[in-house]
C-alpha positions in Angstrom: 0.0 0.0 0.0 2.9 2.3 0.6 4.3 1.6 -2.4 1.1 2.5 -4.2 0.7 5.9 -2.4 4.9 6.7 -3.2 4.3 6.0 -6.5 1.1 8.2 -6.7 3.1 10.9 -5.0 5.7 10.8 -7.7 3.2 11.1 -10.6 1.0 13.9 -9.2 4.5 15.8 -8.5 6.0 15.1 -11.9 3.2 16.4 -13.8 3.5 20.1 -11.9 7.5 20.4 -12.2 9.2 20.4 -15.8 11.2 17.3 -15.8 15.0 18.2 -14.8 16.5 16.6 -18.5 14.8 19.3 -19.8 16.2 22.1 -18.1 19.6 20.5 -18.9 19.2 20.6 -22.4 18.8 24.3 -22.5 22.0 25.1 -20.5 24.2 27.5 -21.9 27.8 25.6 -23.0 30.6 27.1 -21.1 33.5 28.6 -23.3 37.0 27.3 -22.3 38.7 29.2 -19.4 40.9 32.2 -21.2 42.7 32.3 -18.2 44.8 29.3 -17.3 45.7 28.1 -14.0 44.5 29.6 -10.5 43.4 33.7 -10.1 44.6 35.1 -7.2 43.3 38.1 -6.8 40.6 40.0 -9.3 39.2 43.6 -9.0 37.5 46.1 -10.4 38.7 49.5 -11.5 37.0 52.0 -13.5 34.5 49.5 -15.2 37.7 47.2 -16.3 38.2 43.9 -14.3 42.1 43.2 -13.7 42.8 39.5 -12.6 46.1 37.9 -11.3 47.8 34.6 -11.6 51.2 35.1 -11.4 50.4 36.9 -15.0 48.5 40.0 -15.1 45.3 40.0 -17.3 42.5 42.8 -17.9 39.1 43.3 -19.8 36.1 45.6 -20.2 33.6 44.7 -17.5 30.8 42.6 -18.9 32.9 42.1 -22.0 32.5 38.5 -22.9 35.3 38.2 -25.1 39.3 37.1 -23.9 41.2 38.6 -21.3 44.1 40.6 -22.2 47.2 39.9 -20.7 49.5 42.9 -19.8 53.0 43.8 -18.5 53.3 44.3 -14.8 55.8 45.5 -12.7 58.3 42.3 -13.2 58.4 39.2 -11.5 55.1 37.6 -10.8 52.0 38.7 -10.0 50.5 37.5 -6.6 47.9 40.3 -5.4 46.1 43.1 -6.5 44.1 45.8 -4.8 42.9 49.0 -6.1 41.7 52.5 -4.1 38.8 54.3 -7.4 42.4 56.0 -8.4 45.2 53.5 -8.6 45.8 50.0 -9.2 48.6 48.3 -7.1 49.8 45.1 -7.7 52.0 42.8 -5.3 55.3 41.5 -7.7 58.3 39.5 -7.2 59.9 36.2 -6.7 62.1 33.7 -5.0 60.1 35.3 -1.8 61.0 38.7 -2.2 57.9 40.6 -3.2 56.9 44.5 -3.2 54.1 46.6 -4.0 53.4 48.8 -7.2 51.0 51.2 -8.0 49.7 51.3 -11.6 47.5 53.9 -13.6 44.2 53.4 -14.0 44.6 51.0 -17.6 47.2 48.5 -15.6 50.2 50.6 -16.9 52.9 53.0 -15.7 53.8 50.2 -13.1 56.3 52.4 -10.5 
C-alpha cells in the first residue's frame, strides 16, 4: 500500500515540475577558461576587471570576449588591490615581493 501511495506521489509531483533533462538541455555551453591556471586576486577598476595569476590580465567589464594579458611590474603577480584612483599590484619572486602602483589601464607600473 505504501508503495502504491509513493508511487502516486511521484506522478502527481512530476506532472507540476518540468522534468529536470529538460532544463539541462537548454543550459548554456561554457566557453573554455581564457585564463589558465588559479586567479589570485581580481578587481574592479574604473568599469575594467584586472585579474592575477602570477600573469596580469584585464578586460572591459561585462565584455565577454578574452582577457588581455599585460606587462606588470616584473616578477610575478600574486595580489592586487585598487583604491577608485590606482591600481597596485604585489610582484616579485624567490620570496621577495613588493608593492606597485599602476594607472588606472594597468600601466605606468612604478
Amino acid at each position: 500500500m505504501l508503495a502504491l501511495i509513493m508511487c502516486g506521489i511521484c506522478l502527481i509531483s512530476a506532472c507540476t515540475n518540468p522534468p529536470i533533462f529538460a532544463a539541462i538541455e537548454q543550459e548554456v555551453k561554457l566557453k573554455n577558461a581564457s585564463i589558465k591556471s588559479f586567479v589570485y586576486k581580481m578587481v574592479e577598476l574604473d568599469n575594467t576587471l584586472f585579474a592575477a595569476n602570477g600573469a596580469l590580465f584585464k578586460k572591459k567589464l561585462g565584455d565577454a570576449g578574452k582577457w588581455e594579458p599585460i606587462s606588470g611590474a616584473g616578477g610575478r603577480c600574486i595580489g592586487l588591490a585598487e583604491d577608485d584612483a590606482n591600481l597596485y599590484g604585489l610582484f616579485g619572486d624567490n620570496g621577495s615581493f613588493k608593492v606597485y602602483k599602476a594607472d588606472k589601464n594597468g600601466a605606468n607600473w612604478a
